[in-house]
BAFI-3210 file (N, C-alpha, C; in Angstrom, 3 decimals, decimal comma, padded with zeros to 6 digits):
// residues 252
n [1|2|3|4|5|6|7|8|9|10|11|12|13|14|15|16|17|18|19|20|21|22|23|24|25|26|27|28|29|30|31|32|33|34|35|36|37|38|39|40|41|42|43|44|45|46|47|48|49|50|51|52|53|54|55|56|57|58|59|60|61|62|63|64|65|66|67|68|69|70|71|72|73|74|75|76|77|78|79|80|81|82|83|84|85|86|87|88|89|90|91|92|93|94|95|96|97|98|99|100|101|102|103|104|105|106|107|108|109|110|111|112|113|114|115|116|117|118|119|120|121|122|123|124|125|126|127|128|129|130|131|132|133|134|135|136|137|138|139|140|141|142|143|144|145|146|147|148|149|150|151|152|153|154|155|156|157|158|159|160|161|162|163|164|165|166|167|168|169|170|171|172|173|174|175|176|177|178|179|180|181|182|183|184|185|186|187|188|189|190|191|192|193|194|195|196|197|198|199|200|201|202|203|204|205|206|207|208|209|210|211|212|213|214|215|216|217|218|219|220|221|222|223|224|225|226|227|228|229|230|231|232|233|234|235|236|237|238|239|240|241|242|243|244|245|246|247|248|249|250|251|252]
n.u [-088,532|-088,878|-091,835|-092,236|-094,069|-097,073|-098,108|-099,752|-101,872|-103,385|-106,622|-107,770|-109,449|-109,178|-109,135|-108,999|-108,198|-108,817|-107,517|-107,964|-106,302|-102,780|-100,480|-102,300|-103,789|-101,721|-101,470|-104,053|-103,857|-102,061|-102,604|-104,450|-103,064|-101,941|-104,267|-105,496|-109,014|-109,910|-111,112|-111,574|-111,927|-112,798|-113,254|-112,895|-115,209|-114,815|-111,746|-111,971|-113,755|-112,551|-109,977|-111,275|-112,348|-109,804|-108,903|-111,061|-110,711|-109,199|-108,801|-109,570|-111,478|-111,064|-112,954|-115,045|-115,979|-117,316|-116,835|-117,207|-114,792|-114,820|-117,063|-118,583|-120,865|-120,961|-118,704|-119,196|-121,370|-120,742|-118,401|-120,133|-121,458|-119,683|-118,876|-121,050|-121,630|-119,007|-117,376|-115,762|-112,897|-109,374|-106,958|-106,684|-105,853|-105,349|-105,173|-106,069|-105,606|-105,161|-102,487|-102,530|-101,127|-100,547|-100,142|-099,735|-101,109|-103,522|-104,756|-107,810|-109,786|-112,196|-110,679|-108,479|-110,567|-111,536|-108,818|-107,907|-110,020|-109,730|-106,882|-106,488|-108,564|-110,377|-108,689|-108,507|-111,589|-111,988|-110,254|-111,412|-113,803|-113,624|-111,923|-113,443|-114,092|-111,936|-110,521|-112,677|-111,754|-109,226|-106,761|-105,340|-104,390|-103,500|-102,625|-101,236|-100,509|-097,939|-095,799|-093,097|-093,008|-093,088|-091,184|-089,068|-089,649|-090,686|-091,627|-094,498|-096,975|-097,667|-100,273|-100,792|-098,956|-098,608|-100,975|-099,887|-097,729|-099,150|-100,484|-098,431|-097,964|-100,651|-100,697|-098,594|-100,244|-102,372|-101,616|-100,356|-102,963|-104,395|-103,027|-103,321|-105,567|-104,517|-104,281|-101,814|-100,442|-099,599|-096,944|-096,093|-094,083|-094,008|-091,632|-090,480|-092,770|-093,193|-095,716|-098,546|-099,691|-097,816|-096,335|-096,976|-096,282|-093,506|-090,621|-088,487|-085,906|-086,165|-086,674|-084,669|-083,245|-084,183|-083,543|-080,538|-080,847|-080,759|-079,734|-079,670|-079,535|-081,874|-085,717|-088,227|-091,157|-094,410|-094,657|-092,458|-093,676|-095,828|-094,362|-093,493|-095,685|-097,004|-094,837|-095,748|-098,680|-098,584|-097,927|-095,873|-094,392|-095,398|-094,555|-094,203|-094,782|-096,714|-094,414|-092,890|-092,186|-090,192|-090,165|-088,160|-085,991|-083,849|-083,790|-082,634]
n.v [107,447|109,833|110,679|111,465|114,333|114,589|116,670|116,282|114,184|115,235|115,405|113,558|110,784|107,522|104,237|101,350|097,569|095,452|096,493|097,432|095,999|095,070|095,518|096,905|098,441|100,467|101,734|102,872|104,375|106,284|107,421|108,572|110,554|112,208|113,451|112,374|111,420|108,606|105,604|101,943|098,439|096,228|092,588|092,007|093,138|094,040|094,946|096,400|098,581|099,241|100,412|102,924|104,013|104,784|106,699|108,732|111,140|112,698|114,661|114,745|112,285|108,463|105,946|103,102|099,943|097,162|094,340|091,970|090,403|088,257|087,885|088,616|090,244|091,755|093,500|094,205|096,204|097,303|099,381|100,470|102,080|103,896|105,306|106,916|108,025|109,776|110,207|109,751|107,212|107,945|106,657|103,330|100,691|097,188|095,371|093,348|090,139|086,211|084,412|081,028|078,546|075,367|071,668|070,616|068,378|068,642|070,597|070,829|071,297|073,300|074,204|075,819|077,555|078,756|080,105|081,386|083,266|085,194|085,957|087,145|086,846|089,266|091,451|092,117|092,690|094,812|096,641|097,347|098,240|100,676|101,562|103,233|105,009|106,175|106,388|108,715|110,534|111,113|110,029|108,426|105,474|102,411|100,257|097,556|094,580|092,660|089,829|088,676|085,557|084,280|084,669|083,626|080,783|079,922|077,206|075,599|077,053|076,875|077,727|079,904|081,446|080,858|082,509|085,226|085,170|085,445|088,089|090,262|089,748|090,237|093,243|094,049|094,159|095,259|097,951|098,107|098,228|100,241|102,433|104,841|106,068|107,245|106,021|104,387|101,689|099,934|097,537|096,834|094,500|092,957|092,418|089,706|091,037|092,888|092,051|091,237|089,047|087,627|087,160|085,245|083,314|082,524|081,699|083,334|082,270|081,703|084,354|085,433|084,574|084,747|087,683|087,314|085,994|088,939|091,763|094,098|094,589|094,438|094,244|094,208|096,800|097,665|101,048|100,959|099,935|101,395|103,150|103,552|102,975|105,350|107,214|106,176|106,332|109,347|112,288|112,424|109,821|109,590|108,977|106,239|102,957|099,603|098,162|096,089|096,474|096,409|095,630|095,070|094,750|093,511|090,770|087,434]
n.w [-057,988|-060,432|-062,306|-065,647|-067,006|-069,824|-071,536|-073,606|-072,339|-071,019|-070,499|-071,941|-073,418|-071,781|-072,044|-069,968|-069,850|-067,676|-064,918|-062,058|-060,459|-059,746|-062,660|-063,835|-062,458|-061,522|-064,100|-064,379|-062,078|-062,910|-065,622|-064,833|-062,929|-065,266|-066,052|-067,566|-068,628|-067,322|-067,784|-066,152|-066,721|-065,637|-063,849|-061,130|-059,036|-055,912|-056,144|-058,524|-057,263|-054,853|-055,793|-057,279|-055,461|-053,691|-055,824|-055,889|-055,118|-057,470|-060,268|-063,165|-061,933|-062,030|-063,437|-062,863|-064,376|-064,369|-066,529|-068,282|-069,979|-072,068|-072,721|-075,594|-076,306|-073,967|-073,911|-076,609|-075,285|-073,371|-074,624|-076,034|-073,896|-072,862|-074,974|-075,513|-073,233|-072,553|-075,182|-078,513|-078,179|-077,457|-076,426|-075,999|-073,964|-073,870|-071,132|-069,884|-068,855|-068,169|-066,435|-065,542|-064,443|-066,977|-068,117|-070,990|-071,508|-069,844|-071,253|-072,726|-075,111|-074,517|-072,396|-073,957|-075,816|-074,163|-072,612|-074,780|-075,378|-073,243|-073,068|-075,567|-077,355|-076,970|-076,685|-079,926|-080,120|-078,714|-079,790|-082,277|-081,185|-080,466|-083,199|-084,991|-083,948|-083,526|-086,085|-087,069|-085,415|-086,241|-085,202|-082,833|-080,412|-079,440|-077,091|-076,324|-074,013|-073,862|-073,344|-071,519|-071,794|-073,740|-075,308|-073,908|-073,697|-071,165|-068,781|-068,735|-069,615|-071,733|-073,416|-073,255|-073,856|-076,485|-076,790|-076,194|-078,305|-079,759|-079,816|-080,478|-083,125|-084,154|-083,187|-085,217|-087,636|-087,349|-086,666|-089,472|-090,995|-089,911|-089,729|-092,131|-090,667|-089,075|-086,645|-084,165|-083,400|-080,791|-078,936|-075,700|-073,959|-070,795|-068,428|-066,134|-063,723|-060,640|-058,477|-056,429|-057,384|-059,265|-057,556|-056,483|-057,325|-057,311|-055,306|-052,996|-053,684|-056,847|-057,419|-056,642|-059,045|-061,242|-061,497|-061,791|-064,046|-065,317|-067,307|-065,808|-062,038|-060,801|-059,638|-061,629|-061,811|-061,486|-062,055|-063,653|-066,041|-066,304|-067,340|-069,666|-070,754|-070,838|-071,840|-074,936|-075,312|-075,158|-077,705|-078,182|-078,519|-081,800|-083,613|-083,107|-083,689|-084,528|-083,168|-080,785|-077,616|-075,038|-072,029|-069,558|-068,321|-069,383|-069,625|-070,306]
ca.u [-088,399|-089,782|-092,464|-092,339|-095,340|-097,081|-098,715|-100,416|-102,689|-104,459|-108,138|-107,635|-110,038|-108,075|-110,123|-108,226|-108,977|-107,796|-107,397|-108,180|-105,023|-101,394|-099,705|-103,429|-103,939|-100,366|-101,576|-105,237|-103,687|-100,303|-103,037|-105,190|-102,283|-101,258|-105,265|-106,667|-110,152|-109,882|-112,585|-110,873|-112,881|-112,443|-114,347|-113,213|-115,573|-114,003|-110,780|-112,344|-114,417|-111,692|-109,376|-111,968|-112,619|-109,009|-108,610|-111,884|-110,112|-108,372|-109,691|-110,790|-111,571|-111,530|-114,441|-114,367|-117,042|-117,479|-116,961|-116,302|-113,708|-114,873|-118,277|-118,502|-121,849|-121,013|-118,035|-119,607|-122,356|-119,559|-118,205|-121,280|-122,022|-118,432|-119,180|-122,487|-121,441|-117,675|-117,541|-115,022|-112,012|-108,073|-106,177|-107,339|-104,882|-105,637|-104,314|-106,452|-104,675|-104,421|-101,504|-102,835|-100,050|-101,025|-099,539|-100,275|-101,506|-105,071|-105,649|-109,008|-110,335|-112,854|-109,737|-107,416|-111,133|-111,152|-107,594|-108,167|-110,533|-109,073|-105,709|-106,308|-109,539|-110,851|-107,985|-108,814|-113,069|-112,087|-109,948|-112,563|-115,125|-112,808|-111,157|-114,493|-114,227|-110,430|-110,335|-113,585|-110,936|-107,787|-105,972|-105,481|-103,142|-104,062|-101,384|-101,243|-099,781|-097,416|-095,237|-091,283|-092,935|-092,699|-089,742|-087,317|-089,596|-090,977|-092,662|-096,467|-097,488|-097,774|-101,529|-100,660|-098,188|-099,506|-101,993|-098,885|-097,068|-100,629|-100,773|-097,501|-098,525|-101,543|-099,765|-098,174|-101,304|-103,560|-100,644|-100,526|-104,127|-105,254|-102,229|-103,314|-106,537|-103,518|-103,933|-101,165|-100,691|-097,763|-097,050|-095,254|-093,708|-093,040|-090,481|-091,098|-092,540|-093,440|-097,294|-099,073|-100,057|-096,720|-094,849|-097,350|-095,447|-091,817|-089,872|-087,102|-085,159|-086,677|-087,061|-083,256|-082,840|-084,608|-082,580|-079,433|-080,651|-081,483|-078,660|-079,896|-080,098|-083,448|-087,226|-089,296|-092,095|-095,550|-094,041|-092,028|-094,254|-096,380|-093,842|-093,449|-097,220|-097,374|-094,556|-096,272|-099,709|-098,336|-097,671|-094,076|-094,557|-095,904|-093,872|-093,977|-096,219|-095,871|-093,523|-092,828|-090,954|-089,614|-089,855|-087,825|-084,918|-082,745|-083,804|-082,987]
ca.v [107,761|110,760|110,663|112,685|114,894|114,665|117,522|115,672|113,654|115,719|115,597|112,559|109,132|106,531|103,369|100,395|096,642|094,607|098,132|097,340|095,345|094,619|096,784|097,851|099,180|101,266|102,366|103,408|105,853|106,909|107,718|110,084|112,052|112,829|114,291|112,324|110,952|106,700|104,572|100,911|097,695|094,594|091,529|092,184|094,760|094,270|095,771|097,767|099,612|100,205|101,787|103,782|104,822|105,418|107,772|109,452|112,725|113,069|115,452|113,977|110,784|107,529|105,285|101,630|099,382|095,553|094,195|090,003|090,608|087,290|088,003|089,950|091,393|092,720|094,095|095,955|096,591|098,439|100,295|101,423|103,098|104,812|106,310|107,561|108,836|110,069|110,094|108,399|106,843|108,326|105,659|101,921|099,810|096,403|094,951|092,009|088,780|085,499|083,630|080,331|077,257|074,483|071,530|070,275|066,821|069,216|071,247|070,369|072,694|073,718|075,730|076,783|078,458|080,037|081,229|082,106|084,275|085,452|086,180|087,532|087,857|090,915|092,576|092,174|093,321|095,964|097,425|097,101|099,144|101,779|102,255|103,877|106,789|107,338|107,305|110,068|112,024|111,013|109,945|107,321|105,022|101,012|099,902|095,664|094,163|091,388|088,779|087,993|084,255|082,889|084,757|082,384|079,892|079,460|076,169|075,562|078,457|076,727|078,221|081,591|081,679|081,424|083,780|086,441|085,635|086,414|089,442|090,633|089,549|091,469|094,553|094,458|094,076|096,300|098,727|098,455|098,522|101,688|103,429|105,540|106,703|108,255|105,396|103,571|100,173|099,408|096,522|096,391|093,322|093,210|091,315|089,637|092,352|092,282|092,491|090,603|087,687|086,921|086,879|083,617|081,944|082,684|081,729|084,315|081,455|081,757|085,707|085,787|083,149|086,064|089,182|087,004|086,478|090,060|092,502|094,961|093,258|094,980|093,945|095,201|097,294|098,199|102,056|100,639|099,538|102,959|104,540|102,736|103,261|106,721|107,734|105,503|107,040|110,409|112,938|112,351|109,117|110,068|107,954|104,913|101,733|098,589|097,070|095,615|097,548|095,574|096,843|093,327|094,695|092,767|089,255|086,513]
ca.w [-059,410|-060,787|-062,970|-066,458|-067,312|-071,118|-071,665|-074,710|-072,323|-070,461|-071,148|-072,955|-072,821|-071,725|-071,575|-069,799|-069,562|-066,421|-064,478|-061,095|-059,411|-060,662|-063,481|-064,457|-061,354|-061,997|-065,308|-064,096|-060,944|-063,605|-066,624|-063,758|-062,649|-066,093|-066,092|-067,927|-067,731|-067,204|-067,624|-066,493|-066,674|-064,730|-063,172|-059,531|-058,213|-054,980|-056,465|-059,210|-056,592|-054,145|-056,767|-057,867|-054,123|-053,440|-056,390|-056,378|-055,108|-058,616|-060,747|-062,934|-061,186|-062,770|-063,620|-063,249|-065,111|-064,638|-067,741|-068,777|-071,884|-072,770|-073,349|-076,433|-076,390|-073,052|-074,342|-076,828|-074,684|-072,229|-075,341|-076,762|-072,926|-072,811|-076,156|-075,402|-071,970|-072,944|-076,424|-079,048|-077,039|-077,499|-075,993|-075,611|-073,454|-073,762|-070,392|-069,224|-069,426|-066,850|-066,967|-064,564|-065,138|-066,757|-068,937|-072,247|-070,792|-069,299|-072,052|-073,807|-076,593|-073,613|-071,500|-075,123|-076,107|-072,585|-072,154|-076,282|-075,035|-072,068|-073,470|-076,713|-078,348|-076,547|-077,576|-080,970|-080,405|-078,075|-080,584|-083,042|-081,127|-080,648|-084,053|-086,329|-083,442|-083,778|-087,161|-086,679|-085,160|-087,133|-084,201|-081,846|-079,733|-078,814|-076,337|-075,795|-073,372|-074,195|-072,464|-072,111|-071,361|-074,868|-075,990|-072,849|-073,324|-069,701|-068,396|-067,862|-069,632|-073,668|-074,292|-072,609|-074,263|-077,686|-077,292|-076,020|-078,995|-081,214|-079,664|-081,349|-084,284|-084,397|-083,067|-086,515|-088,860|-087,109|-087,057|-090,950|-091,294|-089,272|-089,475|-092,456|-089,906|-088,156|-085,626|-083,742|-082,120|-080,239|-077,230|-074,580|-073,452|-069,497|-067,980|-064,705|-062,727|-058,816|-058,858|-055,513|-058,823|-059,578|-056,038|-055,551|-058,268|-057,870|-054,032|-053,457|-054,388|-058,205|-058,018|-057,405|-060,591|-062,725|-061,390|-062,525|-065,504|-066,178|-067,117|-064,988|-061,265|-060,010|-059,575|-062,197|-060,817|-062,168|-062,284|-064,777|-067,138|-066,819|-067,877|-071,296|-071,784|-070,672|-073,120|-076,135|-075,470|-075,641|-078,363|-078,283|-079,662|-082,618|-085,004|-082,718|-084,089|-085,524|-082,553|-079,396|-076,762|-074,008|-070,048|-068,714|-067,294|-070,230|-069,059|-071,457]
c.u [-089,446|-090,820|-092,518|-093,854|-095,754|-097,831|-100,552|-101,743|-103,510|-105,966|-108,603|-108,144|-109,643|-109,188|-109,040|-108,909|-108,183|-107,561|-107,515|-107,221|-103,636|-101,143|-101,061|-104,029|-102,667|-101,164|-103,149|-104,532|-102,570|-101,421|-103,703|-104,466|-101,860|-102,682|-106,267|-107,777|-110,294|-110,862|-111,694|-112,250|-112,216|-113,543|-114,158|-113,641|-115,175|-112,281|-111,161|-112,759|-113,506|-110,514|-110,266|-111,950|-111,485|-108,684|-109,452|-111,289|-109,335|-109,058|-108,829|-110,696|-111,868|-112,989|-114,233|-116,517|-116,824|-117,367|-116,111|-116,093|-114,364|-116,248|-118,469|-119,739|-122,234|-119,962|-118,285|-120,395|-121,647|-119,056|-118,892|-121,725|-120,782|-118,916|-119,945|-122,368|-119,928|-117,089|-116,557|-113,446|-110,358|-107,477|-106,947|-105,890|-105,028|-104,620|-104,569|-106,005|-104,936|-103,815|-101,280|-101,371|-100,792|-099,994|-100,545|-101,100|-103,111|-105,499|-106,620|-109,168|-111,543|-112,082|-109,103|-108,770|-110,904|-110,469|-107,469|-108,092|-110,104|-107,772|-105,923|-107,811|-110,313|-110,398|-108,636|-110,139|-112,801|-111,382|-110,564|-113,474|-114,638|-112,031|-112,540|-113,999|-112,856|-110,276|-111,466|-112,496|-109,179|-106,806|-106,309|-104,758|-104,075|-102,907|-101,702|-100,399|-099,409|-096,748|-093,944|-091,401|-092,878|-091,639|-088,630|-088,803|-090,441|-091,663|-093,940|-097,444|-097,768|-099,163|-101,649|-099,776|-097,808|-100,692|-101,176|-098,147|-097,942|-100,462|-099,373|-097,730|-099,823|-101,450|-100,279|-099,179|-101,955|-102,580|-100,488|-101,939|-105,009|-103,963|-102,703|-104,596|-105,732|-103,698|-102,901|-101,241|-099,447|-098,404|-095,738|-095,292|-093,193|-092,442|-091,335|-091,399|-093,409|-094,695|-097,355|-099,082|-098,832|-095,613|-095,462|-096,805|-094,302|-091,404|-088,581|-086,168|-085,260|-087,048|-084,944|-082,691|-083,112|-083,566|-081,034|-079,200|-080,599|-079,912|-078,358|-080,704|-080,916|-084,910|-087,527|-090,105|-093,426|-095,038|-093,571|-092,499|-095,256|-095,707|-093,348|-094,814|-098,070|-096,658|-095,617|-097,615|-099,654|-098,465|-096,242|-093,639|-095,138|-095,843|-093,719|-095,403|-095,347|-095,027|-093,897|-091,815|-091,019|-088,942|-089,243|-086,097|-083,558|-082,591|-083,977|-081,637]
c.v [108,794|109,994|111,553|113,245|115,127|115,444|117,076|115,053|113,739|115,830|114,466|111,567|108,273|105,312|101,931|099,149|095,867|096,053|098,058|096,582|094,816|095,633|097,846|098,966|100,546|102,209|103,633|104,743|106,675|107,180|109,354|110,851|112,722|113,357|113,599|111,354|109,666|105,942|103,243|100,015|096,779|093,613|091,800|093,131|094,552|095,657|096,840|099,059|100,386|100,909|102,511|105,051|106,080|106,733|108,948|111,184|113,281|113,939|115,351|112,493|109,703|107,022|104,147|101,279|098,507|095,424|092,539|090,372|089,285|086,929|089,414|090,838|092,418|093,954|095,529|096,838|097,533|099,502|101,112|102,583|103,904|105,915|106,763|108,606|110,288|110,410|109,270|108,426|107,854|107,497|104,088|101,159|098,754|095,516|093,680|090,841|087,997|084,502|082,013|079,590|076,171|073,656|070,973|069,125|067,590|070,017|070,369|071,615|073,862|075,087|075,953|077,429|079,550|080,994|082,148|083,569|085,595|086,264|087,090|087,953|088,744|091,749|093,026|093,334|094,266|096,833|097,852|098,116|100,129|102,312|103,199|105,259|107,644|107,082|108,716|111,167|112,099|111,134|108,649|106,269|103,378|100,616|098,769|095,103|092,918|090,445|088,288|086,863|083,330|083,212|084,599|081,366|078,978|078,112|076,713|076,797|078,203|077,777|079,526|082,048|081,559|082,084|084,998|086,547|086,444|087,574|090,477|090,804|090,725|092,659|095,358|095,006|095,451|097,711|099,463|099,199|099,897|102,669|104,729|106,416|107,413|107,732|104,715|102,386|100,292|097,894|097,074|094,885|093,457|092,146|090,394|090,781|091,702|092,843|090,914|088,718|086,920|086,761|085,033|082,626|081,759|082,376|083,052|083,821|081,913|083,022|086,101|085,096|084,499|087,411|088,292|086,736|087,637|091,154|093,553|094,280|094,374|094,130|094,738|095,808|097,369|099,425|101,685|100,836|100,635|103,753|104,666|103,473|105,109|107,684|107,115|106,122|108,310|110,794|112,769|111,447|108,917|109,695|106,701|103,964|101,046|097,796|097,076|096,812|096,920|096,484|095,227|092,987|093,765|091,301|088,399|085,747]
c.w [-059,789|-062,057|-064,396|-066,382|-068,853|-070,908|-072,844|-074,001|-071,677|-071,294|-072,202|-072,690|-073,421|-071,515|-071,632|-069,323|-068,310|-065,386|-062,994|-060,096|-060,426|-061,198|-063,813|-063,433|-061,163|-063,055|-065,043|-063,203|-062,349|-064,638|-065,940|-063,702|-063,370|-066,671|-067,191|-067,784|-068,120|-067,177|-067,915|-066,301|-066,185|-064,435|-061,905|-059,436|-056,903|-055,118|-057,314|-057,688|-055,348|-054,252|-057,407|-056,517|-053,785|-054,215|-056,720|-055,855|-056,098|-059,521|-063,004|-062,526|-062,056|-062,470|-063,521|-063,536|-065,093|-065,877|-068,213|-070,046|-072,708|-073,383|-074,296|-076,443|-074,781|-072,959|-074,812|-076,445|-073,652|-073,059|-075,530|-075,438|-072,904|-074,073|-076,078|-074,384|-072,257|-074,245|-077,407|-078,352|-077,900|-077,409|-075,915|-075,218|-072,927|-072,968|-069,858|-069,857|-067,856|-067,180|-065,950|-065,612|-065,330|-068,084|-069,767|-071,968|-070,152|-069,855|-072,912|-074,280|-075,826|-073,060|-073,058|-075,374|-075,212|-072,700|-073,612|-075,529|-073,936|-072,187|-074,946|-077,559|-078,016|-077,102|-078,940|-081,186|-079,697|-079,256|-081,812|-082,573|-080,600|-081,710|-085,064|-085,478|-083,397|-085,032|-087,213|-086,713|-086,085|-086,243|-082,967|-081,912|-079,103|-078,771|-075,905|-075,836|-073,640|-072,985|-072,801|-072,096|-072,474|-075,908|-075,648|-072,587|-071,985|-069,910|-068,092|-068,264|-071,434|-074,205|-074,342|-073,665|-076,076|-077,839|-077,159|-077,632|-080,658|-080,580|-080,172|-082,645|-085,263|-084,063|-084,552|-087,394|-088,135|-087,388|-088,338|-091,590|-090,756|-089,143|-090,390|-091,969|-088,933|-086,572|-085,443|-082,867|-082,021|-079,089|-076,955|-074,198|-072,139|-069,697|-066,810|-064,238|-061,513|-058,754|-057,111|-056,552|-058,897|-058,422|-055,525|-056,078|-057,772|-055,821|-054,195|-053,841|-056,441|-058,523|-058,107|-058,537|-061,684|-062,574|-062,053|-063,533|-066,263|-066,290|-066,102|-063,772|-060,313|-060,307|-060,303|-061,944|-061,616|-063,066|-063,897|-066,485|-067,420|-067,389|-069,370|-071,395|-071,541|-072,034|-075,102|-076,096|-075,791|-077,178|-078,736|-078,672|-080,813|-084,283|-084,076|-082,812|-084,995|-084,644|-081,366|-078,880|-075,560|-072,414|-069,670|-068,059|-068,051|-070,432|-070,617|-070,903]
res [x|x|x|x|x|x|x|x|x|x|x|x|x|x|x|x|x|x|x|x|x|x|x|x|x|x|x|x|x|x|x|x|x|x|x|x|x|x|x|x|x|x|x|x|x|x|x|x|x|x|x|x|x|x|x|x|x|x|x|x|x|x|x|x|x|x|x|x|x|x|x|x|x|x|x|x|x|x|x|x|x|x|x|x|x|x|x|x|x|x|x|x|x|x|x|x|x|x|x|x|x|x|x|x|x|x|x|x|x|x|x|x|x|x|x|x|x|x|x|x|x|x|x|x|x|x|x|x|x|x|x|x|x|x|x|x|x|x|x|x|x|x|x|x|x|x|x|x|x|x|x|x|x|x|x|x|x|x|x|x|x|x|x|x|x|x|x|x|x|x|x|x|x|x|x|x|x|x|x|x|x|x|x|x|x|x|x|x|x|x|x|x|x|x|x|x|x|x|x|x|x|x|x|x|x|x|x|x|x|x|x|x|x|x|x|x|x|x|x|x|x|x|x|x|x|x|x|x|x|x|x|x|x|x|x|x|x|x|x|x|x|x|x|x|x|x|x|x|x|x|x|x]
***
């Protein structure tokens, strides 16, 4: 599958969370080749550091930065060095999420703070210490990543799965609220997609269950889902904010 080319996002700082394996790992190499300069953050420096490695021949080469989403003053303590180093952000694509299984019967208020955190309220402070510098410029794009898992429902996934459907939610508002700074929010919602993470869940028994549900009978890919957030970061979306946009292959 080809790739389009945005002209719009060259030279453009992209700052991604989760960035180092799975779709974020997609989005980090697919943000580079379209030139512009990536600063992703993660907890694995194992993986951060050897997507950093692999792509350091890109011009310009990403950046990866440790960074626990769930600790906020390291958060903004990661912001405040991007901005100092890079200056105020363009894009923010709030990708880190983990979607462990568990049921209602082992949540204590201990793990729903956790996965809170984990799932959803980064989003929120990351977007926060990136909106003073795009309104600055009277422009700017915050892309968060949603979940088809609480709009069929899935098992074993209740807490995840109210923090996916907050993150819709707040889409909207923030949407309303910074739009007249000539910022946008959008999400994406994947589908299933085929990431190393999610092949440990599913038997091919239960990956062909999803392609039959889906109208369209393919594996979702990472690709995929770059290519949603490549157009939505662009210039060419320019009137898009305020919704969901669904990469899931039709599944319901």
């Amino acid at each position: 599958m080809s790739a389009a080319i945005y002209p719009s996002l060259k030279g453009r700082l992209v700052v991604l969370t989760g960035g180092g394996s799975g779709i974020g790992a997609a989005l980090t190499e697919g943000f580079c080749r379209q030139g512009a300069q990536v600063v992703f953050l993660d907890i694995c420096d194992d993986a951060g550091e050897a997507l950093a490695e692999r792509l350091s021949s890109l011009d310009p080469a990403p950046v990866y930065r440790h960074c626990d989403l769930t600790d906020l003053d390291a958060l903004h303590a990661c912001f405040d060095e991007i901005g100092t180093r890079f200056g105020a952000v363009d894009v923010l694509i709030n990708n880190a999420a983990n979607d462990d299984r568990h049921v209602i019967a082992d949540v204590t208020p201990e793990y729903w703070d956790d996965r809170m955190a984990v799932n959803l309220r980064h989003k929120y402070f990351a977007t926060r210490a990136v909106a003073a510098g795009m309104k600055e410029k009277g422009a700017g794009v915050v892309i968060n990543l949603g979940s088809i898992s609480w709009h069929l429902a899935l098992p074993d996934l209740s807490v995840y799965q109210t923090a996916k459907a907050a993150i819709e939610g707040m889409t909207r508002a923030l949407a309303r609220e910074l739009g007249p700074d000539g910022i946008r929010v959008a999400c994406i919602v994947p589908g299933n997609v085929k990431t190393p993470r999610q092949e440990k869940w599913y038997t091919p028994e239960g990956e062909a269950e999803i392609v039959a549900a889906q109208c369209l009978k393919l594996r979702v890919e990472p690709k995929d889902i770059l290519a949603m957030a490549l157009f939505l970061a662009s210039d060419d979306a320019r009137a898009c904010t305020g919704h969901a946009y669904f990469v899931d292959a039709g599944w319901r």
